[in-house]
Every structure is written in C-alpha cells, then in structure tokens.
C-alpha positions as YAML, in Angstrom:
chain: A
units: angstrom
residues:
- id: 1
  name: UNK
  ca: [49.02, -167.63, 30.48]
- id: 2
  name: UNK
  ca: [47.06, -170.99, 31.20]
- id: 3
  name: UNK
  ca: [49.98, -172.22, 33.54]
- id: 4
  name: UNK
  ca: [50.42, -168.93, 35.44]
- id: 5
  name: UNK
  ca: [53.87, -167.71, 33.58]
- id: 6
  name: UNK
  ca: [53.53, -163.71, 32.50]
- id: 7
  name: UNK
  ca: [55.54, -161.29, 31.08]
- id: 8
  name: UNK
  ca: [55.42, -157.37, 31.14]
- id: 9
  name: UNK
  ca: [54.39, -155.88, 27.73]
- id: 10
  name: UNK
  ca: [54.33, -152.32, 28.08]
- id: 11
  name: UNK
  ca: [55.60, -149.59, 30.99]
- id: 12
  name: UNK
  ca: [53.04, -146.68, 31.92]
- id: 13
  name: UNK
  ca: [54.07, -143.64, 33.78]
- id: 14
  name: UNK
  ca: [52.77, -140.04, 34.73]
- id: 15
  name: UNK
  ca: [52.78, -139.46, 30.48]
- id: 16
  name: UNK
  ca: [50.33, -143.03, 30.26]
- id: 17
  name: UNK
  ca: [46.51, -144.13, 30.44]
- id: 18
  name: UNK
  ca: [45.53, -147.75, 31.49]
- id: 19
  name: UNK
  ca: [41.93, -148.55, 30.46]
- id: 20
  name: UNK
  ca: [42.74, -148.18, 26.52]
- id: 21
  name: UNK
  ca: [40.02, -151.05, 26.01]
- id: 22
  name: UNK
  ca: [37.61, -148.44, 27.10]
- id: 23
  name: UNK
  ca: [38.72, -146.15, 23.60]
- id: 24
  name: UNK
  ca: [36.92, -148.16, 21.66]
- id: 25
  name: UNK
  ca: [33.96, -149.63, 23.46]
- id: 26
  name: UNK
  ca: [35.02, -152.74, 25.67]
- id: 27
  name: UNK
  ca: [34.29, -152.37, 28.93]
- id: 28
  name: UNK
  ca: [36.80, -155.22, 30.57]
- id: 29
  name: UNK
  ca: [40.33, -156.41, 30.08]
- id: 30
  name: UNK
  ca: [42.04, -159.53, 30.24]
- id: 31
  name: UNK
  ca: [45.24, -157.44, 30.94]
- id: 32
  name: UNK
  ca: [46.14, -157.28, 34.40]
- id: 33
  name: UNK
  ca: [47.77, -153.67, 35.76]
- id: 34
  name: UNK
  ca: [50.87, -154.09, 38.63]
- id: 35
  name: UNK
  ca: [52.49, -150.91, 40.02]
- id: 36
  name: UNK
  ca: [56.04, -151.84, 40.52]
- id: 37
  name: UNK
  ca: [56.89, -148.57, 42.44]
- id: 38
  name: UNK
  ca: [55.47, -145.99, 44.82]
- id: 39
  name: UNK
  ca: [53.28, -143.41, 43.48]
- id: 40
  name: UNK
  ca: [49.76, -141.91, 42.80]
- id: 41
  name: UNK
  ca: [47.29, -142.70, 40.13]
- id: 42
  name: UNK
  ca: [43.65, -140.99, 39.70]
- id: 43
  name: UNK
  ca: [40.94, -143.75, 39.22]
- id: 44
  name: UNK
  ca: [38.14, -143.33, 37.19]
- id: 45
  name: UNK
  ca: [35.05, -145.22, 36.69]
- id: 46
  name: UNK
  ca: [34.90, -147.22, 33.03]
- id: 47
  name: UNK
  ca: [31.30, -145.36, 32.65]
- id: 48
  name: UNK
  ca: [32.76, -142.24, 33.57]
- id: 49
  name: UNK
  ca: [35.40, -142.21, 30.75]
- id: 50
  name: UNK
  ca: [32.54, -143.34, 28.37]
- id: 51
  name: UNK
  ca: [30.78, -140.47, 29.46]
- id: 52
  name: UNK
  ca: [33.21, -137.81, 29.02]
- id: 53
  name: UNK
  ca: [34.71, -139.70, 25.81]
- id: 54
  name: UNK
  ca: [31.18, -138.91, 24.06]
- id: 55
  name: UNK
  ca: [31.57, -135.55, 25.07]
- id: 56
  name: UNK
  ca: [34.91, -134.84, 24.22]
- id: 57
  name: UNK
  ca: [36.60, -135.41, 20.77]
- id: 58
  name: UNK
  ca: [39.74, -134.01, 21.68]
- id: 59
  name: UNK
  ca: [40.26, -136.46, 24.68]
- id: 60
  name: UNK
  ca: [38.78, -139.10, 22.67]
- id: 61
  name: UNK
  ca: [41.03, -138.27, 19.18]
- id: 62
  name: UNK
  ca: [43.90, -137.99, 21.59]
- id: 63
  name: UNK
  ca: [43.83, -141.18, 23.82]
- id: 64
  name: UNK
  ca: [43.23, -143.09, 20.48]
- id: 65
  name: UNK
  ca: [46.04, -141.47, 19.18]
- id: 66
  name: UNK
  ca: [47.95, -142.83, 22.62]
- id: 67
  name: UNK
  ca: [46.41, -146.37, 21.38]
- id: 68
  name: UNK
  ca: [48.09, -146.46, 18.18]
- id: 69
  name: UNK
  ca: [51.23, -145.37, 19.88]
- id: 70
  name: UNK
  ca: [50.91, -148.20, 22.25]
- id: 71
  name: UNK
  ca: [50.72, -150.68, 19.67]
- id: 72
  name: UNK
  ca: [53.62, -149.85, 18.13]
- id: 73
  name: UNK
  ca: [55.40, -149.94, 21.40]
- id: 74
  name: UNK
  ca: [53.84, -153.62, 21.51]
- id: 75
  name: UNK
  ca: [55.41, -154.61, 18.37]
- id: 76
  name: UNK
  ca: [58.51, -153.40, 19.04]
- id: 77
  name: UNK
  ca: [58.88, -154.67, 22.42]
- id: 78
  name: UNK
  ca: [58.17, -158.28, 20.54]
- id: 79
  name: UNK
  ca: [60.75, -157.65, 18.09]
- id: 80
  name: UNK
  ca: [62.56, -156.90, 20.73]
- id: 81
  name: UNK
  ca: [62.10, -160.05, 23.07]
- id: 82
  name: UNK
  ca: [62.71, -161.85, 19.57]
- id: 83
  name: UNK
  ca: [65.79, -161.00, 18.24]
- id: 84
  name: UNK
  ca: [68.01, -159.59, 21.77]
- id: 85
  name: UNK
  ca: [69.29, -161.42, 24.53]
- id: 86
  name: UNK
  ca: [68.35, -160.51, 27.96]
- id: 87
  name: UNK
  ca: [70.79, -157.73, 28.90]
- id: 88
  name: UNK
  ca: [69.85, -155.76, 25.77]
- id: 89
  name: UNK
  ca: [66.24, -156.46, 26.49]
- id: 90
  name: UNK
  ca: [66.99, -155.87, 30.37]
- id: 91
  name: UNK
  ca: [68.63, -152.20, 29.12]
- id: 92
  name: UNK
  ca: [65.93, -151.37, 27.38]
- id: 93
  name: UNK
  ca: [63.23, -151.64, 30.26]
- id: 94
  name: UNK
  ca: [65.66, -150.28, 32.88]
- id: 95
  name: UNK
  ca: [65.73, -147.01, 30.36]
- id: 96
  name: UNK
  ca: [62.00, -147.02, 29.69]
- id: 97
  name: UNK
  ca: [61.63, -147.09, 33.50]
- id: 98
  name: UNK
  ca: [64.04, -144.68, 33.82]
- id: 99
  name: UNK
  ca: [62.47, -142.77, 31.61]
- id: 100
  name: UNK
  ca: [58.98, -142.88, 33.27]
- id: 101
  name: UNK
  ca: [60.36, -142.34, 37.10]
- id: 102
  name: UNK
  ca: [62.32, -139.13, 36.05]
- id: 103
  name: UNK
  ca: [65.44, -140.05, 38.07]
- id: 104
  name: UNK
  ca: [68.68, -142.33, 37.80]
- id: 105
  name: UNK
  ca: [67.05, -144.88, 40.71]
- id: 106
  name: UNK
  ca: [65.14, -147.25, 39.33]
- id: 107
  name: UNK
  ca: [64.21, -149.35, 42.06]
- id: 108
  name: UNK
  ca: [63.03, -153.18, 40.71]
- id: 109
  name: UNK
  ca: [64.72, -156.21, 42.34]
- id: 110
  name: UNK
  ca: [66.41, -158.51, 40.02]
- id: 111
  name: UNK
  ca: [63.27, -161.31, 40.70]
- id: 112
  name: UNK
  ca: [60.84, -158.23, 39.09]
- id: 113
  name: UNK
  ca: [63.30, -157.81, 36.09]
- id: 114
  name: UNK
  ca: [63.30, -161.13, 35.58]
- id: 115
  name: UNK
  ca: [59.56, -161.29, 35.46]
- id: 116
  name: UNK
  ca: [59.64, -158.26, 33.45]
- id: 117
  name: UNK
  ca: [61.38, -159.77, 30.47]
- id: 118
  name: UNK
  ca: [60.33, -162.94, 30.85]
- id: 119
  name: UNK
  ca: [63.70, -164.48, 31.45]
- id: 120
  name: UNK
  ca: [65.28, -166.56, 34.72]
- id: 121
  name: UNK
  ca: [66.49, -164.94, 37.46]
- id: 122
  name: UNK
  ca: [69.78, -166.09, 36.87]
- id: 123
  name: UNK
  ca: [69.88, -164.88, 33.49]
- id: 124
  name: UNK
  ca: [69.13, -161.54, 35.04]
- id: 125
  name: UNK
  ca: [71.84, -162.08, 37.79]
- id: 126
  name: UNK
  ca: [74.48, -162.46, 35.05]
- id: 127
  name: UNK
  ca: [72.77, -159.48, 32.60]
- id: 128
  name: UNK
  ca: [72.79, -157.15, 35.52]
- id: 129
  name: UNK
  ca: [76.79, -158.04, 36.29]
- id: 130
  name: UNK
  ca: [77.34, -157.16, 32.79]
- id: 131
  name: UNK
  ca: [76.15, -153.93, 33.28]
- id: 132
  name: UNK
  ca: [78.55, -153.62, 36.19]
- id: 133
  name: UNK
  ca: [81.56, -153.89, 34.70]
- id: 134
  name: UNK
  ca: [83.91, -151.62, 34.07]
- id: 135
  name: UNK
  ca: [83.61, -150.01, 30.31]
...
C-alpha cells in the first residue's frame, strides 16, 4: 500500500508458479514475491516462458488452469480475512504452510504471522497461546 502496510495474499510451494502475469501477456507485476523459508526455486526469464508458452499448449492450458485456481484461493482468503478473527485466519495459513513445507515445523516467527494476516503482533501473541492450550 501507499503507506508501506502489506499483507500476504496467497502461499506458493514446490506444487506453485510465481510469474502468473506472464499467462496472459503482462510482462511486470506490482506483486512483490518473499520466501519466508529455506529452499530452492528455478528462475526463468519472463521471455523465456513466453517463448515456451507459444510453443506449448499443454503448459500454457495448464498454468492458466493454475490461474483460475489462484483466484479462487484469492477470494477465499478475503472472505476469509472478512468474516474470522485472527486465530482462525492464523490456523488457516499455519495449515496452508504446513501443507506446502511437507512437515509438522513450520518455522515463521510470530512478527511474520502477524504480517502474514495482516493483524498486530499482539493479536498474534494471544492467537498463538490459544493454540497452546490444552484441548
């Protein structure tokens, strides 16, 4: 936003492509891309993936079919941040992480959740001793 404030809109792990603008013909994004934990990406040039794209059908029928996929996600995550409270909205990312790092660690501080949902860290701080309790 204008005064610097953010919030995460979509996860992307080892199943996930990030240049979707490139699908259907942009060649930039105002959408910036932060890797929250260690791993490996390959990098391709935007002219590259035009290349193959006109080449390929099946890539290109497929990552459009990713697209649409995406955009659901989008609307549901803002249902989501619309109608829960931060420690539903904080379960929900800490399962879609989960999800996307293939193990039970999912290692994001409570400052990074906080940015992730777009809530206060001490909302997070309270959310996250929730989920401590004793069922």
């Amino acid at each position: 936003m204008s005064d610097g404030k953010s919030v995460e809109v979509r996860l992307t792990g080892k199943e996930g492509f990030v240049g979707v603008p490139l699908i259907v013909g942009f060649s930039t994004s105002s959408a910036h891309v932060i890797m929250q934990v260690k791993g490996s990406a390959y990098r391709i040039a935007a002219a590259d993936v035009a290349k193959v794209l006109s080449r390929c059908p099946t890539l290109e029928k497929n990552l459009s079919r990713y697209s649409h996929h995406l955009g659901m996600q989008a609307a549901h995550v803002a249902a989501c941040n619309r109608l829960h409270e931060v420690d539903e909205r904080r379960a929900r990312w800490l399962l879609m992480s989960q999800d996307r790092l293939g193990g039970d660690i999912v290692p994001l501080t409570q400052e990074f959740l906080a940015h992730m949902l777009g809530a206060r860290r001490a909302s997070v701080t309270v959310a996250a001793g929730m989920l401590q309790k004793p069922a």
